[in-house]
C-alpha angles and dihedrals in degrees: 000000000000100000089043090053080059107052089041088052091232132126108250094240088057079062109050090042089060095050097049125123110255133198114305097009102136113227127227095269101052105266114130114218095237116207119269096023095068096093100154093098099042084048102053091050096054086053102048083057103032092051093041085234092181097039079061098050098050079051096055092036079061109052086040085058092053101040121059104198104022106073125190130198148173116214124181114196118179127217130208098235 
């Protein structure tokens, strides 16, 4: 994913968020996703704000930038239930 997200020249998150399942997409097992029980995407949003995701990654962008051997990140990574 993440080489794709490159070569496409779009952030990784922006990825995952487009591929994932939405409300009444049926999974490979036969469940169908109903409306209003499907929370994965309302939840990954609250927590990309509520954890200042971006505001984290700057800040890690920034102390990779000064040290040369110590490296920081911030990875989301969404589940299907």
């Amino acid at each position: 994913l993440e080489h794709l997200a490159t070569e496409l020249r779009v952030p990784p998150d922006a990825l995952r968020e487009a591929n994932m399942y939405a409300e009444g997409d049926a999974l490979p097992f036969g469940q169908v996703l109903c409306a209003g029980e499907w929370r994965v995407p309302r939840a990954w949003r609250e927590l990309r704000e509520g954890a200042e995701v971006e505001a984290r990654r700057e800040a890690a962008a920034a102390f990779n930038a000064a040290h040369r051997w110590r490296k920081r990140g911030v990875a989301m990574l969404p589940t299907k239930f």
